[in-house]
C-alpha positions in Angstrom: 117.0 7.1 13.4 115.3 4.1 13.4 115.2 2.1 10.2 111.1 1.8 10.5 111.0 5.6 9.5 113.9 6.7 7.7 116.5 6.0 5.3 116.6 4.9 1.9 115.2 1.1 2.2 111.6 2.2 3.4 109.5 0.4 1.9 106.0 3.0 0.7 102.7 2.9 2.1 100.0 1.7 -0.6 97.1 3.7 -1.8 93.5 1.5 -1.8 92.5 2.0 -5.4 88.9 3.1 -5.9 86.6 1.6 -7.8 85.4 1.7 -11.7 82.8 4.2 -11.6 80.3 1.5 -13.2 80.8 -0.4 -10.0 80.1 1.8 -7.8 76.6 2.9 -9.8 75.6 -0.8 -9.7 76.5 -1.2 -5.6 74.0 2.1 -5.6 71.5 0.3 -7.6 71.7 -2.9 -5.4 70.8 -0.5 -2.3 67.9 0.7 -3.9 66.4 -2.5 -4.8 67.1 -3.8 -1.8 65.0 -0.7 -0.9 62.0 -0.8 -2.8 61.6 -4.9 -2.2 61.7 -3.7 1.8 59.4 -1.2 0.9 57.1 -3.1 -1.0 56.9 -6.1 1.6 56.1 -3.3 4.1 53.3 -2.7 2.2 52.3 -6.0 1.1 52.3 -6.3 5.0 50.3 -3.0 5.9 47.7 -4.1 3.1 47.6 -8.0 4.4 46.7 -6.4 7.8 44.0 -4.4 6.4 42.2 -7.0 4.6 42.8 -9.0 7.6 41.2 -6.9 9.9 38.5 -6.3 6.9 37.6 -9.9 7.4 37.5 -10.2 10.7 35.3 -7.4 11.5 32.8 -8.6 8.0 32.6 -12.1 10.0 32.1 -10.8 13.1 29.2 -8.3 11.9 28.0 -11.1 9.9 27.8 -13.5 12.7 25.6 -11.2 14.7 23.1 -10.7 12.0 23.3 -14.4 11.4 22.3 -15.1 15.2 19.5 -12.8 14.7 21.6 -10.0 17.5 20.4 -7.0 14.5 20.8 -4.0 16.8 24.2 -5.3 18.6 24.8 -5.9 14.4 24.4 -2.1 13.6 26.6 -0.9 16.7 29.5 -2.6 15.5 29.3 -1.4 12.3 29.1 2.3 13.5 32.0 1.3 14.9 34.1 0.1 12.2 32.8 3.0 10.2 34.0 5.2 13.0 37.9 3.9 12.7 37.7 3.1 9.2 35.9 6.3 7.6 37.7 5.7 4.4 36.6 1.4 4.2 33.9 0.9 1.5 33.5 -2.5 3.3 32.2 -1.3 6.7 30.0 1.4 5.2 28.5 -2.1 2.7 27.9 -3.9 6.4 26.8 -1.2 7.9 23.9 -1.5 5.2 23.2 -5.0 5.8 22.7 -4.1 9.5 20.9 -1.4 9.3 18.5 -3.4 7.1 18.4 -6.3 9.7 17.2 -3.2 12.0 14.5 -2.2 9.1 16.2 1.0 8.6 16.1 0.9 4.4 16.7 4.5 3.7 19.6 4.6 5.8 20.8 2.0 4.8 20.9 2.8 1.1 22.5 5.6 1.9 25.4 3.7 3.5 25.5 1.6 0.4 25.9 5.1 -1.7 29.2 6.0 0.5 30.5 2.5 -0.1 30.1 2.9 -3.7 32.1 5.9 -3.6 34.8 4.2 -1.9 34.9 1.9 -4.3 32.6 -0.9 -3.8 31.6 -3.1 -6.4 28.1 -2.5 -7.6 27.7 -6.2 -7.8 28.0 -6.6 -4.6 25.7 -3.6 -3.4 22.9 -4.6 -5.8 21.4 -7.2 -3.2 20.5 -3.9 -0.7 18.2 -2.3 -3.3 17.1 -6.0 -3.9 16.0 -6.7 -0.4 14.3 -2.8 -0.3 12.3 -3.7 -3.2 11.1 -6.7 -2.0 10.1 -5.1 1.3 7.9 -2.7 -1.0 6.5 -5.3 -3.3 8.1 -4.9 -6.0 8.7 -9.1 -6.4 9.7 -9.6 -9.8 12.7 -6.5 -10.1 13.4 -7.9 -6.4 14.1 -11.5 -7.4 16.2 -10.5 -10.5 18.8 -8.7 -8.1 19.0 -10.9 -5.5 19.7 -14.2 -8.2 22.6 -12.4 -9.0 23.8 -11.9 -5.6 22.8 -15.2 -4.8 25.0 -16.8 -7.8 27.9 -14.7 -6.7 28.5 -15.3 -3.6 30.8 -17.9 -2.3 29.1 -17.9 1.3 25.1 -16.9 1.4 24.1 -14.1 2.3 21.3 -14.9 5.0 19.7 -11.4 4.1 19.4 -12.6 0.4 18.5 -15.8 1.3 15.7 -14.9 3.8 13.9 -13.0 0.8 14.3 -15.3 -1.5 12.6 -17.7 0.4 9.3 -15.4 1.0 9.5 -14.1 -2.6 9.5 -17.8 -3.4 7.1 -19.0 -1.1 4.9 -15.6 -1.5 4.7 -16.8 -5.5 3.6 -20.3 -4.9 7.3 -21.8 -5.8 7.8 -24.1 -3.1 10.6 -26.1 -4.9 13.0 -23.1 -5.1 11.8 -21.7 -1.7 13.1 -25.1 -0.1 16.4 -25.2 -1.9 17.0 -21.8 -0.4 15.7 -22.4 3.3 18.3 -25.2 3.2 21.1 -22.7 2.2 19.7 -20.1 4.8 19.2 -22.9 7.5 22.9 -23.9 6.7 24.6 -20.7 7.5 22.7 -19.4 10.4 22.0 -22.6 12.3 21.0 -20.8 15.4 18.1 -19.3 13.4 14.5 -20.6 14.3 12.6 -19.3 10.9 14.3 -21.7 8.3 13.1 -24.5 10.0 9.7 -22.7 10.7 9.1 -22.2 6.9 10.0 -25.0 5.9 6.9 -26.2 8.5 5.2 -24.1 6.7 5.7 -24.8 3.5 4.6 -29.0 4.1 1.5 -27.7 6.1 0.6 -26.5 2.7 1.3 -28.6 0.5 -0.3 -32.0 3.1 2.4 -33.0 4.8 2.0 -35.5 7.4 0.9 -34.1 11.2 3.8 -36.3 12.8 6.5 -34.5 9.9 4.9 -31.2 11.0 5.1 -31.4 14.5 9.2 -32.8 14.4 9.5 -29.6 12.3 8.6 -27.2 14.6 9.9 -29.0 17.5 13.5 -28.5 15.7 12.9 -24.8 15.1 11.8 -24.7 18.8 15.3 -26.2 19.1 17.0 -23.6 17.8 15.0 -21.0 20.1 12.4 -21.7 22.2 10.6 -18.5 23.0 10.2 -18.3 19.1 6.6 -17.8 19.0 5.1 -18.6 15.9 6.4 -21.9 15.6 5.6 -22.5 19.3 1.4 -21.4 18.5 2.1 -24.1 15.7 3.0 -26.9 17.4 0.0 -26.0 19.8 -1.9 -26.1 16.6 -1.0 -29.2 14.7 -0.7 -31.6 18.2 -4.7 -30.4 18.6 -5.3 -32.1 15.5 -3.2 -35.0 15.4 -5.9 -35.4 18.2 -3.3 -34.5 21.4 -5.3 -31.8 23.1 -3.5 -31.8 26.6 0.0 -31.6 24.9 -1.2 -29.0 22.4 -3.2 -27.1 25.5 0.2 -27.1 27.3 1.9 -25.7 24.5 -1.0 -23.1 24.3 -0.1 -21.6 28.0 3.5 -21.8 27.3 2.8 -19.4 24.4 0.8 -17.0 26.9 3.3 -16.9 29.8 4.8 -14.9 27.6 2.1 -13.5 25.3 -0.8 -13.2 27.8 -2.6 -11.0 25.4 -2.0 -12.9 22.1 -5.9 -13.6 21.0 -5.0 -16.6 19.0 -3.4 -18.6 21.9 -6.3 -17.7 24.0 -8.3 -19.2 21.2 -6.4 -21.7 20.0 -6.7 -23.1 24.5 -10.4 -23.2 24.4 -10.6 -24.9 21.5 -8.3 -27.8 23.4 -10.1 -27.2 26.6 -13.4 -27.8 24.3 -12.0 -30.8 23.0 -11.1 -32.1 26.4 -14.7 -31.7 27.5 -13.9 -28.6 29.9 -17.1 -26.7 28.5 -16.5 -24.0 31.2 -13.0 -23.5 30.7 -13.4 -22.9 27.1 -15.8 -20.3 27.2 -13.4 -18.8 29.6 -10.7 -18.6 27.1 -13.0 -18.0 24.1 -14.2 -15.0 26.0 -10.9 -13.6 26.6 -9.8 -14.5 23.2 -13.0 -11.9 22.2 -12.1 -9.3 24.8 -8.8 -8.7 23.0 -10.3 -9.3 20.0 -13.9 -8.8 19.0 -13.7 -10.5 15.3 -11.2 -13.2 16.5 -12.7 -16.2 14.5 -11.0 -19.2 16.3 -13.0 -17.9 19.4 -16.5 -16.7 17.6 -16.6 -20.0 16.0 -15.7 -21.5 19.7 -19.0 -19.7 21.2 -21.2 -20.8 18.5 -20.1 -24.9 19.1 -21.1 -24.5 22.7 -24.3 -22.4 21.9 -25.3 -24.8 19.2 -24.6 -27.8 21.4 -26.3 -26.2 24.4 -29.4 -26.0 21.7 -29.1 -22.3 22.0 -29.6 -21.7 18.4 -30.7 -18.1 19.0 -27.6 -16.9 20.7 -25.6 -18.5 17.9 -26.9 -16.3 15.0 -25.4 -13.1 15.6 -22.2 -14.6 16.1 -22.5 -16.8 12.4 -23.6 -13.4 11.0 -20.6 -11.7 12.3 -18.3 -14.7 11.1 -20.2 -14.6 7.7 -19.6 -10.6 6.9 -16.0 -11.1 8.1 -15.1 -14.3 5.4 -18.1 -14.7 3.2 -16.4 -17.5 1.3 -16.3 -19.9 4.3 -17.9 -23.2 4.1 -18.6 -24.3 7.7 -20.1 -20.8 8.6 -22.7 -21.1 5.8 -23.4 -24.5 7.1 -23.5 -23.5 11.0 -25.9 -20.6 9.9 -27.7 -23.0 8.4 -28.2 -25.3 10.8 -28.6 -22.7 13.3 -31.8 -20.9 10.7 -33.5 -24.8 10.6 -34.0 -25.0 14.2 -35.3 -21.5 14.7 -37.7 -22.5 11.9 -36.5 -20.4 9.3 -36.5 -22.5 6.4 -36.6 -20.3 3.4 -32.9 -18.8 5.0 -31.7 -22.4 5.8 -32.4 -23.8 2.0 -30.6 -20.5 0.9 -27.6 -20.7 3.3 -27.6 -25.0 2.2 -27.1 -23.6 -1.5 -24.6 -20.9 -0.6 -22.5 -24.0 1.0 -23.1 -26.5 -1.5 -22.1 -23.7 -4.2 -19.0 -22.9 -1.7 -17.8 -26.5 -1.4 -17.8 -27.2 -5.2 -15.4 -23.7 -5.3 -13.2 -25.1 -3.3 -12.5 -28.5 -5.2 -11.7 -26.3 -8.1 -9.5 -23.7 -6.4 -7.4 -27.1 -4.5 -6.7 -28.4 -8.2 -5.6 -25.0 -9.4 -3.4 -24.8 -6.6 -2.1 -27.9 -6.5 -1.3 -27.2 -10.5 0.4 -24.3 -9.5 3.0 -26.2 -6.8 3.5 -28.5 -9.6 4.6 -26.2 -12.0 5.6 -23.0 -10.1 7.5 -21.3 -13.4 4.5 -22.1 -15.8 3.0 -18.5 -16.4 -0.1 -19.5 -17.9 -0.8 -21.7 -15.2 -0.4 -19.5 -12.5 -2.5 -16.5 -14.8 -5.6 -19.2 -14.3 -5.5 -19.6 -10.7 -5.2 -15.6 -10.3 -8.1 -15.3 -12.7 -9.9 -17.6 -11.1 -9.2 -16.2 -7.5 -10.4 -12.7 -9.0 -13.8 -14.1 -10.9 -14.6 -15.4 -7.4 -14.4 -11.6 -5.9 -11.1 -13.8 -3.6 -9.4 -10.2 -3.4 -6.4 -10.3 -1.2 -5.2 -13.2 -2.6 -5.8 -12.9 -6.4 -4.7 -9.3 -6.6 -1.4 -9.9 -4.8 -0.6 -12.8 -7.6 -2.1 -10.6 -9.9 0.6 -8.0 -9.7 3.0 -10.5 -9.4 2.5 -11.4 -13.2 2.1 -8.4 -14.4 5.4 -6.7 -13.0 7.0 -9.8 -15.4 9.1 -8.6 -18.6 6.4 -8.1 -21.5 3.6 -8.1 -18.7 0.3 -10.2 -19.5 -2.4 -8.1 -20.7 -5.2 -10.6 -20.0 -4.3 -10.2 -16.5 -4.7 -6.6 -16.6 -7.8 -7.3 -18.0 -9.2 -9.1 -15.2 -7.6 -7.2 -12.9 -9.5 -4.0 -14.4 -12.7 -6.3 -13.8 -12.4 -6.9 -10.4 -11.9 -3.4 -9.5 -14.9 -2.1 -11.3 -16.6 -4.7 -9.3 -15.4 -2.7 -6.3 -16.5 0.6 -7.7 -12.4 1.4 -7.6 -13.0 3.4 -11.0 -9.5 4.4 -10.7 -7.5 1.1 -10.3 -9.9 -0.1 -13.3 -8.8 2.5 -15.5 -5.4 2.0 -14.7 -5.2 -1.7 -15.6 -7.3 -1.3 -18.2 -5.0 0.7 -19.7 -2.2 -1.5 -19.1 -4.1 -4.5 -21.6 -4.3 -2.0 -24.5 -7.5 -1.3 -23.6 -7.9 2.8 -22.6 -5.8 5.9 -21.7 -3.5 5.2 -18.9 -3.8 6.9 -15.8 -2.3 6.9 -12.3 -2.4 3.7 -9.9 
């Protein structure tokens, strides 16, 4: 028998001891840490990969709006709401698009489902903010937007489009420029920054040669963007460049054929040029599209009045009179147009209307210009309203008017004037009502 397996010098096999019970619990516990750390990278991974694709498809919606491509804006959100039913962040862009697409209700109702999913009301304010500016209502509307202005890291070129025409809308240039440069910065493929701020210098006297540069560079950025192509036309006219500005004029219409300004706006160059012919061409298209267009009345009555046609000028003053009674040069035409058919007693009257007009005017430029200066000074912007609505200037003084009264505390001696002016117009109702509003009777509805 082989010594390997038997006899009495075998040597034992030995047993592997087992381990301590504490051992063995802390071996488990190692496993399950090792576990949850897996586990909770996983998730760190699975929530990294949402926000990631949370960001990519809030840049990539916010791109198209940027680029001014609204509707293709809105498809892609419906999309992303589509796959992520559940994302409070698509349902918040898919309100920003669908206001780019002028669909407000909808989109505050996409605003309410990304509340429920948790979206910060912070962040949603700036939709009711841009609704209410849409509807008028200036004052609540700039509060909102501030705030969503102040928070964000990037702007918002929704909120930074209304700020600008809330600003510009009140008079407050200053402000309105600080925010067209914010606007201009992150959409730089966007023609109506650079347009405004065209706008804003036209107002305020800007040189012609700034003027035209700054339309040229919005023209830049998109060259079939009308308006600031029929304002180019416009300002080259009268730096005293009528062929450049009538070329500008046509490149409008090749596109716009029925736009009654343009047609206008090229007889007046064609006048200028000495093509007498040609401009009543175009001042009598300019008429067929639009029977009150003024650039085109006032057009007609230049060439009747040079042709020493004084009679067929009148009707066409006394249509350009009832549409803007407060405008100088009419009176003045009408006047001229009344001495040479011999009617003197209506000529000294129409002098006096003009004279009367022309003082008006001096005052309203220094209120104005007072009101640029100091955009945030209340009281100074109370005297140009009141003043606007002593002078029966409606549209105008009304729209300020509201303006200052929709302001915390209101400003009762604007309500007062305001009641004024709308007895003046036998609007017994509106009179009431802001009559009311200064302390001053029982209030009614608006």
């Amino acid at each position: 028998m082989s010594e390997l397996t038997e006899g009495p010098n075998r040597t034992p096999e030995r047993e592997t001891p087992r381990p301590p019970a504490r051992e063995s619990r802390n071996r488990r516990l190692q496993v399950l840490g090792l576990l949850a750390v897996a586990l909770v990278a996983g998730l760190a991974i699975w929530a990294s990969g949402l926000l990631s694709t949370d960001r990519k498809q809030t840049e990539a919606i916010d791109r198209l709006i940027r680029n001014r491509q609204y509707e293709e804006a809105r498809i892609q959100a419906e999309k992303w709401v589509d796959s992520a039913p559940g994302s409070g962040s698509a349902q918040f862009q898919k309100a920003r698009a669908l206001l780019a697409v002028n669909q407000p209700q909808q989109a505050l109702e996409a605003a309410d489902l990304a509340r429920s999913l948790g979206m910060e009301d912070a962040q949603l304010a700036r939709i009711l903010g841009i609704i209410h500016a849409r509807s008028g209502r200036n004052v609540e509307a700039e509060k909102i937007l501030r705030q969503a202005q102040a928070m964000d890291t990037e702007p918002d070129c929704l909120v930074e489009e209304t700020l600008a025409q809330l600003d510009m809308a009140a008079l407050k240039f200053g402000p309105a420029l600080k925010t067209i440069e914010r606007w201009s910065r992150v959409s730089p493929t966007d023609p109506r920054p650079l347009f405004f701020r065209a706008e804003i210098d036209r107002q305020v006297g800007a040189d012609l040669g700034v003027l035209v540069n700054e339309y040229r560079a919005a023209l830049d950025r998109d060259p079939d963007f009308g308006p600031a192509r029929l304002g180019l036309a416009d300002i080259l006219r009268k730096q005293g460049e009528p062929e450049q500005a009538l070329e500008e004029f046509k490149r409008y219409l090749e596109k716009n054929p029925d736009a009654a300004a343009a047609l206008a706006g090229a007889g007046q160059c064609a006048l200028d040029l000495g093509l007498e012919d040609e401009a009543r061409d175009w001042f009598d298209q300019a008429i067929q599209v639009d029977a009150d267009q003024v650039t085109a009345l006032e057009g007609r009555v230049a060439i009747a009045l040079r042709a020493g046609e004084a009679a067929d000028a009148l009707p066409l003053l006394d249509r350009l009179v009832k549409r803007d009674p407060i405008h100088v040069e009419h009176h003045y035409q009408r006047a001229v147009a009344l001495e040479r058919l011999g009617r003197t007693d209506e000529a000294r009257q129409e002098r006096e209307i003009t004279d009367r007009l022309r003082k008006e005017n001096t005052e309203l430029d220094r209120l104005r210009k007072a009101t640029i200066k100091k955009p945030r000074d209340i009281e100074v912007r109370a005297e140009l309203t009141h003043w606007l609505l002593d002078h029966d200037r409606g549209a105008e003084g009304v729209s300020l008017a509201r303006q200052i009264l929709q302001m915390p505390g209101g400003h009762p001696a604007t309500a007062v004037k305001l009641s004024e002016y709308y007895a003046r117009q036998g609007n017994t109702g509106l009179a009431n009502y802001y009559r009311a509003q200064a302390g001053q009777g029982t209030p009614g509805k608006p």
